[in-house]
C-alpha positions, 0 to 999 in steps of 0.5 A: 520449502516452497515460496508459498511456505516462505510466505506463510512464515513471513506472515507468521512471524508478522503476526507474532510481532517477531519482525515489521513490514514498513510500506512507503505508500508513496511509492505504493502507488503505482497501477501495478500495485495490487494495494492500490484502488484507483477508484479510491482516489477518482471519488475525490477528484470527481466530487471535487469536479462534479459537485464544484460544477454543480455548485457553480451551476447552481449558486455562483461560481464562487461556491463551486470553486470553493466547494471543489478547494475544499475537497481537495484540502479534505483528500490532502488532510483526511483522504491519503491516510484513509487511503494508506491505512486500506492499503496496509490492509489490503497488504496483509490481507490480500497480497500477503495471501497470495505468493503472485501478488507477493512476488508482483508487489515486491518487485515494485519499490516500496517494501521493506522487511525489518528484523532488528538490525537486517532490513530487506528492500524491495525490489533489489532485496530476497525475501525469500533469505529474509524468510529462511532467516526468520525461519532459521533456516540456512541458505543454500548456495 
């Protein structure tokens, strides 16, 4: 087999529910990730930025300060789990489609496979004999 059909086992076995992807999205987000978007965050910080300027502008300083506070609670409450939620999207359909960005995510921390008992960490754990014990296949040496 090839890691392209490991890969799609992987995906298998998660769509059929046989095992679990754990994603610590803290440590996801990394600039080499292929989950993350960082455009996704900067509109949080520059409305915050801009509309607290345009505000404190416009009305007082006070409003401008309060408006960019309450963006700010808004990303702490509202937009990481929006943001996590679109990156376990685009974990299993993107990265999960494609064996380079697989293999360029898994060798960032964050990862894990999980299958009863045996968990597979990335970047120190082969998901590729995580693979061939999904698919019962044995290891060769």
């Amino acid at each position: 087999m090839e890691d392209k059909d490991y890969l799609a086992a992987l995906r298998q076995a998660l769509d059929d529910g046989r095992i679990k992807l754990e994603m610590d999205c803290a440590k996801l987000d990394h600039l080499d990730s292929p989950v993350l978007v960082q455009a996704e965050k900067a509109w949080w910080v520059f409305g915050g930025l801009f509309g607290g300027l345009g505000l404190g502008y416009a009305l007082d300083w006070h409003y401008g300060v309060g408006f960019a506070l309450l963006v700010a609670i808004g990303y702490f409450f509202v937009g990481r789990r929006v943001m996590n939620e679109r990156m376990r999207k685009r974990m299993r359909s993107l990265v999960m489609e494609d064996v380079a960005l697989w293999r360029k995510q898994w060798r960032l921390k964050g990862l894990a496979l999980v299958l009863g008992e045996a968990r597979c960490e990335s970047p120190d754990g082969s998901w590729i004999r995580f693979a061939m014990h999904v698919t019962d296949e044995t290891p060769q040496a």
